[in-house]
N, C-alpha and C positions, 0 to 999 in steps of 0.2 A: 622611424617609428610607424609612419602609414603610407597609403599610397592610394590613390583616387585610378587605378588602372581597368577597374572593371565600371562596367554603366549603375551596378546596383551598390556598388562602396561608397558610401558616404560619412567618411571622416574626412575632413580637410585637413590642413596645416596648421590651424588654427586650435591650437592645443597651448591652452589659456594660463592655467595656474596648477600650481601644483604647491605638497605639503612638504618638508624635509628632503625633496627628491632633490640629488644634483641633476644638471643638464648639461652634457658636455655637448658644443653646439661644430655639428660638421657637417655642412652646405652639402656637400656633394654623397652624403650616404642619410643622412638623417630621413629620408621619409621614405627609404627602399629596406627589404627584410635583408637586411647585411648581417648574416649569422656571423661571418668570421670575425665580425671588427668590433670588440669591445667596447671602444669608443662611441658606438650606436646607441647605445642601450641609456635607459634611466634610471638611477641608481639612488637607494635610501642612503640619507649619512646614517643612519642603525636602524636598527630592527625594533626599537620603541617605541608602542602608538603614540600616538598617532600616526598613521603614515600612511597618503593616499592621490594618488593623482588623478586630477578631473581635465576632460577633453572636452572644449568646447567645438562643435558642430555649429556651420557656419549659419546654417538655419534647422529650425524644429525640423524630425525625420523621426520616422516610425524605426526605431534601431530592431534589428530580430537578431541578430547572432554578432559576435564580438571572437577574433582568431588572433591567438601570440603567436608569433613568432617566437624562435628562442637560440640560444647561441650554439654553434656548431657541433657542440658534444654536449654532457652532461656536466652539470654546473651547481656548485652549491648554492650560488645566488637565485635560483631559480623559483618562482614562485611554487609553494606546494599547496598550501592553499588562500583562498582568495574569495571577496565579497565585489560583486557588482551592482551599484546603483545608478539610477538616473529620473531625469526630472525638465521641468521647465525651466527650472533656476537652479543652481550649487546650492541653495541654504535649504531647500525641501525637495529631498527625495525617498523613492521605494528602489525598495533590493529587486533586480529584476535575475540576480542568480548567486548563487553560493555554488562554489569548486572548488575543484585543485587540479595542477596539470601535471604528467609524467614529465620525472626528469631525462628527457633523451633533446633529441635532435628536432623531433616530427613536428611541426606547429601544429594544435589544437584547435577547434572552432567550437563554440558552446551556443545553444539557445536560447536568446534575453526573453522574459516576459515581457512582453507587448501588449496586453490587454486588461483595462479595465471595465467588468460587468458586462462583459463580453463586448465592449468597444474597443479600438485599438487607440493608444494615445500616442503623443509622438512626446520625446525628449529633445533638448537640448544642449545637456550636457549629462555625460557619462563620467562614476566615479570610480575608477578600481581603488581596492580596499585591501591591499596584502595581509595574510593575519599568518603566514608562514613558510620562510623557505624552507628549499631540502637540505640547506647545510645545516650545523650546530647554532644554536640560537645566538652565537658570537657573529652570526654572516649577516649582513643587512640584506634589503630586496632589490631584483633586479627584474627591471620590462625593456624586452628584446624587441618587441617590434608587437604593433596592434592596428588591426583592422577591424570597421564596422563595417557591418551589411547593412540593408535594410532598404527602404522604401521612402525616395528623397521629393518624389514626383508633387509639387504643391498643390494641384488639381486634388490629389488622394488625402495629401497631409493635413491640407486648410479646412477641410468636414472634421476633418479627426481631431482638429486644434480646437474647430470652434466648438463641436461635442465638448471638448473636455472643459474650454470657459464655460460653458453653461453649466454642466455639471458640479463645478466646485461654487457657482455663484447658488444652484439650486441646494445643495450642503450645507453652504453657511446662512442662508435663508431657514434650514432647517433643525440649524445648530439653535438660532436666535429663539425661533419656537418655541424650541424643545424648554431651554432656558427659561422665555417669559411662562408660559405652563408650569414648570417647576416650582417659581419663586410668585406663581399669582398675582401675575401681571396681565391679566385677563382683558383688557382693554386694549394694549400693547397689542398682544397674541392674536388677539380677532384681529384686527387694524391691516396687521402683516400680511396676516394669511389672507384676509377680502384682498390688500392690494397686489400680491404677488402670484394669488391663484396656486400656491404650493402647500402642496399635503403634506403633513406632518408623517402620514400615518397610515398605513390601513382603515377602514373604515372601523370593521370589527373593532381595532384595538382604542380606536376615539371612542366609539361606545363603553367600552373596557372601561379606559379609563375616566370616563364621564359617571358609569354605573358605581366604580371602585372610588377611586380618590374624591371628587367632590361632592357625590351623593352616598356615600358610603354602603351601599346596598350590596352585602355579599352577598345575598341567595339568586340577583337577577347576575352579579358575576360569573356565579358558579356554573349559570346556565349557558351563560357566554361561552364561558371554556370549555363546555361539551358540544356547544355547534362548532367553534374552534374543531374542537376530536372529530365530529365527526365529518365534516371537509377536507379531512387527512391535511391542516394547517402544522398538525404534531411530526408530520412523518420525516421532516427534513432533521429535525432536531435527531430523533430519536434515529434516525441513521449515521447521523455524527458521533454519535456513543461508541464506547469500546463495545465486544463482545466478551460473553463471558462464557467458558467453555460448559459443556456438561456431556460428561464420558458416562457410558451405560455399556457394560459389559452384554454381550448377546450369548444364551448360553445352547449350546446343543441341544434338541429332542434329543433323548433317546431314542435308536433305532437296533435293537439287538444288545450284546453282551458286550461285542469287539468295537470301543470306539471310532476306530478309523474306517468304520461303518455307515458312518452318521457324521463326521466331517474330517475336512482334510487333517492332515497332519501337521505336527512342527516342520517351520522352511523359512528361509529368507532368500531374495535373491528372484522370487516368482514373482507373478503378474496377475495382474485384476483388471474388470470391465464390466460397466453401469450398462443394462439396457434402461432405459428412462421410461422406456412406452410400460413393459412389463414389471418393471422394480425387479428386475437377472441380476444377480452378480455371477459373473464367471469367473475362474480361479485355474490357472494353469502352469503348471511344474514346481521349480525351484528347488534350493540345494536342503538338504537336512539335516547338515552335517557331516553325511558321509557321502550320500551320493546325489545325484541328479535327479528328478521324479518327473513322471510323465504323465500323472494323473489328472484331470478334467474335470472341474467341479462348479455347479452353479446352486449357489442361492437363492432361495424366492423369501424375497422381504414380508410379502402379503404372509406367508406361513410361516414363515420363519423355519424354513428348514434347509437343508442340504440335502444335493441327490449327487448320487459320484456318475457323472457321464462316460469316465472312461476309467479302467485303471492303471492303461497303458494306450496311450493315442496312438502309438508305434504302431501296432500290433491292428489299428482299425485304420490305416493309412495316412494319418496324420504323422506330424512332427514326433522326435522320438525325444528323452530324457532330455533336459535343459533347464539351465539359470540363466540369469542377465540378460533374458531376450527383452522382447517390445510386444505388446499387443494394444490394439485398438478395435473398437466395435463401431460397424453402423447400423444403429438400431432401427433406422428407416428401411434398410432392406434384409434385415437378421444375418448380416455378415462379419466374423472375428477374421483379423488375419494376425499372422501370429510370425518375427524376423528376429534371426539375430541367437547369439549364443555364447557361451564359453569354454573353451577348449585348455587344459590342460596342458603342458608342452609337449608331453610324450604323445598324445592325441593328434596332434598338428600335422596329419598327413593332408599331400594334395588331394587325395581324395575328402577326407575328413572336413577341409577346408573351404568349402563347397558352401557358397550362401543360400542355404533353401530357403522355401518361402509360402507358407501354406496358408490356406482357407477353409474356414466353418463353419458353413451353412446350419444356422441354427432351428429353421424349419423342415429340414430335411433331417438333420445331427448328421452328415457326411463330411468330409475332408475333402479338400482339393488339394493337390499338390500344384502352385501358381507354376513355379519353377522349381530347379532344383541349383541352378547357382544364378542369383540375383546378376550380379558382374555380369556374363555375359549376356545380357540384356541393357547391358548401361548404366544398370543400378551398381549399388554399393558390396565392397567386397563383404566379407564375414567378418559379421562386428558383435561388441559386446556393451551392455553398459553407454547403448546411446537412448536416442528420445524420439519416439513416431506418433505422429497425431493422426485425425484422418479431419477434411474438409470433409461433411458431408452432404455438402447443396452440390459441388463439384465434382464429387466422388473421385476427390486425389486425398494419398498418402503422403506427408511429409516426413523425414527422415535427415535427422542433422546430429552430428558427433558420433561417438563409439568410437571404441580402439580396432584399428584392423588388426586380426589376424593372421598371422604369417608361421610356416613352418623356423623348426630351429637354425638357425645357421643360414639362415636367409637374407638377411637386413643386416650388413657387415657392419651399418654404422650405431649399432646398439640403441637407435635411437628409434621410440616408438610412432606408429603411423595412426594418425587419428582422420577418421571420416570426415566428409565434407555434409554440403545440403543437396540432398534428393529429394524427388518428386515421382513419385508413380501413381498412374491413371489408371483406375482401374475400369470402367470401360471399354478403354483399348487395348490395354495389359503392355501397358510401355511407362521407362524409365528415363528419366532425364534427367544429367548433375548442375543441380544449378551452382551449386560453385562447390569450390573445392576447399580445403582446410589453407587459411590464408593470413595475415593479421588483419583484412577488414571484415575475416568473419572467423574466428579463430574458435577451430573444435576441439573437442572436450569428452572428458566420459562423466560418467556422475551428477552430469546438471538437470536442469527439470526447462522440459517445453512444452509452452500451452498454445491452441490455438482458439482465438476470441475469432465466432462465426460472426458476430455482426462487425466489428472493428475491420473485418479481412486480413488481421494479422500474428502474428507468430510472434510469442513472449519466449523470452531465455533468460535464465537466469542460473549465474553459478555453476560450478563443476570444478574440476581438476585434470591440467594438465600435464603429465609426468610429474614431477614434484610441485609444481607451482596450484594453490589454491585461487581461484576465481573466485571475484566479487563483484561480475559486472552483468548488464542489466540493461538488454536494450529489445528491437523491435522488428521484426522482418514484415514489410507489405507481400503477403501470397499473387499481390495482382501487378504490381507494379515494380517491387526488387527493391523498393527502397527500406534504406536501414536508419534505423535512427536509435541513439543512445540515450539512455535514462541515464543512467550511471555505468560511469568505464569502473568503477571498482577503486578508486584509487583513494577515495575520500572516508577518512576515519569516524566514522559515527555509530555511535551507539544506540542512534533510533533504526539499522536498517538491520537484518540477518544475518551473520558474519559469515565470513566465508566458507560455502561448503561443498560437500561430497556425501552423494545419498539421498540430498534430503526428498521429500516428496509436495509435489503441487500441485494444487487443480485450481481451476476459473469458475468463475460464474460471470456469464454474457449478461444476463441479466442486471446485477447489481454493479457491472463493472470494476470485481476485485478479485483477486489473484489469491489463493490460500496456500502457505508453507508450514511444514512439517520439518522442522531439520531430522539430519540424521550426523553423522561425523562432520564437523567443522574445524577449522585452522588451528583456534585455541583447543580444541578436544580431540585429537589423532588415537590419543591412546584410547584402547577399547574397553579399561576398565572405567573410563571417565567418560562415556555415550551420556549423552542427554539433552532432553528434547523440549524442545517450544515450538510456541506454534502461531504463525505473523501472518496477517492481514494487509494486503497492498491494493488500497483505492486507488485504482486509473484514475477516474478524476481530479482527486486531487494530489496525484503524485505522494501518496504519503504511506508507512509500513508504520503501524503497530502490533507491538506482543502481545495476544490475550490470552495466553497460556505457558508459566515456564516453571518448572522443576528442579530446584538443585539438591534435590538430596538423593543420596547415593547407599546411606547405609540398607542391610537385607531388612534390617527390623522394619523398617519404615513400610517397603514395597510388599512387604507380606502382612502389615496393618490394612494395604491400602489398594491390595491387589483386585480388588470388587470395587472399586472409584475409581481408580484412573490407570491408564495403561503402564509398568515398566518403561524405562527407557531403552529406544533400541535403536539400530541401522538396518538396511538391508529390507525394510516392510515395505507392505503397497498399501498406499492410499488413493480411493473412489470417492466422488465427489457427486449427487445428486442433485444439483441446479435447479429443480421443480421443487424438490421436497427440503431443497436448502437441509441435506446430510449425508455428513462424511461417516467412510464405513473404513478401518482399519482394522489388518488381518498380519497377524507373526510379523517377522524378523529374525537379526541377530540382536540380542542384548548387551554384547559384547565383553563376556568375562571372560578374562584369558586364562582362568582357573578349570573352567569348564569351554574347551574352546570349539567344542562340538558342539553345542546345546544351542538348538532355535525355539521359535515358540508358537505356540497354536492358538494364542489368544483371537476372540475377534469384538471389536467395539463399534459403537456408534460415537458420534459427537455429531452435537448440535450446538450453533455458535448463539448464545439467548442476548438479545438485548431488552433494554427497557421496553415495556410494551406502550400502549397507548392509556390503554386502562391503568396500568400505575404510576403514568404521568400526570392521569387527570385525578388523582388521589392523593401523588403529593400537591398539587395545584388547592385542591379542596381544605387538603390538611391545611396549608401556610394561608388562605384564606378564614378558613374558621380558628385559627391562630389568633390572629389579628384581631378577628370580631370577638373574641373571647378578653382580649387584653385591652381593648376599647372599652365593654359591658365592663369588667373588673372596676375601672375606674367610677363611674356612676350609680352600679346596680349588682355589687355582691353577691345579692341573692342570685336575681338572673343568671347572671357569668357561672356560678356556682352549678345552677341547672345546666347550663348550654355544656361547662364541661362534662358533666358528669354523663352525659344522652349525645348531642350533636359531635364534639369534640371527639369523646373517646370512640364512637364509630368509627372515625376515618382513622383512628391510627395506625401504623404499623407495631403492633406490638411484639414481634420479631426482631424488626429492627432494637438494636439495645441503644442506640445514640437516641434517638427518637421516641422511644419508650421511656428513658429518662429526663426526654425534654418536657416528655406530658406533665410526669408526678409532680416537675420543678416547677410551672405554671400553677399548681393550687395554692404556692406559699403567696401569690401574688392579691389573691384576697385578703389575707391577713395583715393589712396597715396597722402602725402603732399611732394614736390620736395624732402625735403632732405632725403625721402625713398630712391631715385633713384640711382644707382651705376652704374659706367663703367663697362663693360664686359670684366675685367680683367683675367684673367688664373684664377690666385685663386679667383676671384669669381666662376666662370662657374665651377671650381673643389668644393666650397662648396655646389652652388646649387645641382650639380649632385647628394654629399653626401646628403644633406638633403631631394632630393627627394627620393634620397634610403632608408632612414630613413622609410618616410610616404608613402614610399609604401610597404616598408616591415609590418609595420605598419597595413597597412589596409589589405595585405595579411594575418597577423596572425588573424584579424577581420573575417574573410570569413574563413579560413581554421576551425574557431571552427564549422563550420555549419554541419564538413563530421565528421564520423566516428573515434574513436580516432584511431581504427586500422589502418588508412589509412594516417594518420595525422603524422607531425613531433614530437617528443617529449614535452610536455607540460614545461617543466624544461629548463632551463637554465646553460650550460656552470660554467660562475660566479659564479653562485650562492653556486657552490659545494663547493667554497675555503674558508677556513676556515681563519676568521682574525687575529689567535694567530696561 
């Protein structure tokens, strides 16, 4: 099951305990990757959780990657999918990864997390956690063989051990705190804190909660929360929010009588490109249902209008009629270049077949013909339906996937040839293949590629190869070659974009998140069932959410609704505006097989809106004068009576209808029946006191979730750590 043969593997023999797993024990293969020998492997007595086996490591080590082996062919027993934990101890650990592996031969290697709060910690013992083989749920689980990597050297590991004893000692110091604070143990609480010199807290939020909970004073809170706002203390939160889309149809000036005057026409299959310095869109060709178009068309956002640059580029030396090409702009030197095409079969002559490769000088408006066949210069034959980005600090073109084209009767073994990854210089005017179509970089048509200029790296994700739909998701370094996987695609979840063909994507460098558009997906092939959502994937935190999806199909509906939001389509181009944080979509196919010519001429805006700052500090004010109004009620009727009626009802959202109806149901709270009413007894005025400590710590931990967790008291609870046996 392991083997200690390289200087950076550090799992020993020392594989401690395990759950329901048998162990058949054989000296002479048990810690080498013996695919052929069944007898190797570790095996559940069923597939019922529990079931999970921990590796103890012979000392603490920074673990970074975990690789199965697995047995000589494909195997029901095989794990499909799987949980990885580990820790100091077996009785408390963190998931350091969630998979599944192909059922084949290949052994896998996955990347553990290794870092907390940006520290690295080290483990001791590692848990796999099977939650699914690839056989019928009658097959138990089987582990072929496992190695860890990682960083065993104790000079590195003993800083990273003893960070993490101080850290869980400064935790539970903070746990205590938080607790004596709670429960008004104020003598405790200082005692701790003078003798340990550890902060609860933000300074800001001691204040907070010094102003809020013990002195009760919401108007110097309220002002807190605005210096809060304005330190940008709100801005981490309100980045964590979903987005919520908002589509704004853009409508033509008029320009004349003849619409296609004034903008382009119905197409799907064309190409778009952001100048960022000018706010340009450029728009060139695509199919229209019957033919090819060669028209040249830029937008100016500032005006909002359309001018048609060419009505045929053919004709002014540029590129002639086309769909499924590539274009990219560099807006630092006003250059389009424009690769790639679709050809017909009867079209597929060797002449025909010829990869050209032009240029558009947008200060000049002239064409350059780079080449006329890409290929011999290095580059790629005549493709269609791949993905070209431009570096532009580097001034290189990259180029990965598309289908070659080849004449009929060519290719005897019917099977189609897809492009690799290329690189063209455009200073030098040279091509170079940085690899070719392979399984450790396997191309594709229909997927979408982004290049992130500060990261230096190349995003892929999804496409389709001959029949098989892609769902994987990984990383090319432009500087160094290296490839790293997010996701091979193999893992069934409903939080990521399923797999597709079409879809559309762009980046933003700046907030480090990736935006999707689907277009045809795995579950929706058929073209009377297109339809479109729209995911959010933070680099940072490895996460995709949908903030916009669609399922309705009927015409009633899209012709209510055709001035809010776009129809569902394939085949459209989506532009991405990174400064101005806005996407601009332009036609398609809609995909009715009733009308199976018919594209579309729509063009929209969307902007992704999240909570802003200002109406975060307005629910903050609201559930603030909430509280002070349900305090006053209890004392002073009249008062509470005024503050809602002036204070209160200013900050409400009276829009909101949950919130609007929380106001009116607040007034019945004046209204006591006598035998509400008590003497102001000692131990009354000591329970109210408690109870308002209660509900004001209460609406303090409300507001504290808004800052920073770094700034914040501990999320955990005291109690909750004790055990009830």
């Amino acid at each position: 099951m392991a083997e200690n043969c390289e200087e950076k593997d550090i799992l020993s023999y020392s594989i401690c305990r395990y759950s329901s797993f048998s162990y058949n024990y054989v000296p002479e293969n048990i810690y080498s990757d013996n695919s052929k020998d069944q007898s190797s492997r570790w095996s559940s007595d069923s597939n019922q959780p529990p079931q999970f086996l921990t590796l103890k490591l012979d000392r603490p080590a920074i673990v970074e990657n975990i690789t199965f082996g697995k047995y000589e062919k494909a195997h029901v027993c095989n794990l499909k999918k799987f949980k990885v934990l580990g820790g100091l101890n077996d009785e408390h650990m963190i998931e350091l990864f969630e998979g599944g592996l192909k059922n084949d031969h290949i052994a896998e290697t996955f990347t553990l997390k290794k870092e907390i709060h940006d520290n690295l910690f080290p483990c001791r013992y590692i848990k796999i956690v099977p939650l699914q083989a690839w056989g019928p749920s009658c097959f138990n689980f089987s582990i072929w063989y496992v190695k860890l990597r990682g960083e065993s050297n104790w000079d590195v590991v003993q800083p990273c051990l003893q960070w993490l004893v101080t850290f869980r000692e400064k935790e539970a110091i903070r746990l205590c705190l938080k607790h004596f604070r709670q429960r008004q143990f104020t003598e405790a609480y200082e005692a701790l804190q003078k003798r340990t010199k550890v902060s609860l807290e933000h300074p800001i939020l001691t204040e907070l909660h010094s102003m809020l909970v013990k002195h009760g004073d919401f108007e110097k809170s309220e002002d807190l929360l605005w210096q809060a706002a304005e330190e940008g203390l709100f801005d981490q939160y309100i980045c964590d929010q979903d987005y919520t889309p908002k589509w704004t149809p853009i409508e033509p000036l008029p320009n004349g009588d003849n619409p296609s005057t004034y903008q382009p026409g119905m197409r799907g299959g064309h190409q778009m490109c952001l100048d960022l310095q000018t706010e340009s869109l450029y728009l060139f060709g695509g199919w229209d249902g019957n033919r090819d178009l060669s028209d040249f068309w830029v937008f100016s956002v500032p005006s909002k209008e359309w001018t048609c640059l060419s009505s045929d580029t053919h004709k002014e030396g540029g590129p002639n009629a086309r769909s499924c090409h590539k274009m990219c702009l560099d807006y630092e030197r006003k250059q389009i270049f424009i690769l790639g095409r679709y050809l017909d079969a009867s079209m597929r002559t060797a002449e025909n077949l010829k990869s050209d490769f032009y240029m558009y000088d947008i200060t000049s408006g002239r064409w350059t013909l780079i080449t006329e066949d890409t290929h011999t210069m290095g580059g790629p034959r005549l493709i269609y339906d791949h993905q070209m980005v431009i570096d532009i600090q580097k001034q290189t073109l990259y180029l990965f996937g598309g289908r070659v084209l080849s004449s009929v009767g060519s290719d005897r073994s019917g099977e189609p040839s897809f492009s690799g990854l290329y690189a063209y210089h455009i200073p030098t005017n040279t091509w170079s293949c940085i690899m070719e179509d392979s399984p450790t970089l396997k191309s594709r048509i229909g997927h979408s590629m982004l290049f992130h200029s500060k990261r230096r790296l190349l995003y892929v994700f999804a496409g389709q190869r001959s029949k098989e739909y892609l769902n994987d998701f990984f990383t090319y370094n432009v500087d160094t070659g290296q490839i790293d996987i997010i996701t091979d695609g193999t893992k069934k979840d409903s939080g990521v974009p399923s797999a597709g063909f079409t879809q559309r994507a762009t980046i933003d460098p700046n907030k480090d998140e990736i935006h999707v558009l689907s277009g045809l997906n795995k579950e929706k092939e058929k073209r009377e069932n297109v339809k479109n959502s729209f995911w959010v994937y933070s680099i940072k935190k490895n996460r995709w959410s949908c903030v916009y999806r669609n399922e309705n199909t009927g015409q009633q509906y899209w012709t209510k609704m055709q001035n809010l939001e776009p129809v569902p389509r394939f085949a459209h181009q989506l532009v991405y505006d990174h400064i101005r944080k806005v996407h601009y979509l332009f036609g398609g196919n809609p995909g009715k097989e009733s009308l199976p010519k018919i594209r579309l001429d729509d063009f929209w805006v969307l902007k992704l809106c999240r909570l802003s700052t200002e109406h975060l500090l307005r629910q903050c004010k609201y559930l603030l004068r909430k509280y002070k109004f349900q305090e006053l009620a209890e004392r002073d009727p009249h008062a509470a009576m005024l503050y809602l009626q002036n204070d209160l009802a200013s900050i409400v959202d009276h829009k909101n209808i949950q919130e609007r109806e929380e106001f009116e149901s607040l007034a019945s709270t004046l209204f006591r029946s006598p035998g509400d009413e008590t003497e102001g007894t000692e131990e009354t005025i000591l329970a109210d006191t408690s109870t308002h400590h209660m509900a004001r710590t209460e609406l303090f931990d409300q507001l504290v979730a808004f800052f920073p967790e770094h700034m914040s008291q501990p999320k955990g609870n005291l109690v909750d750590l004790i055990p009830l046996t």
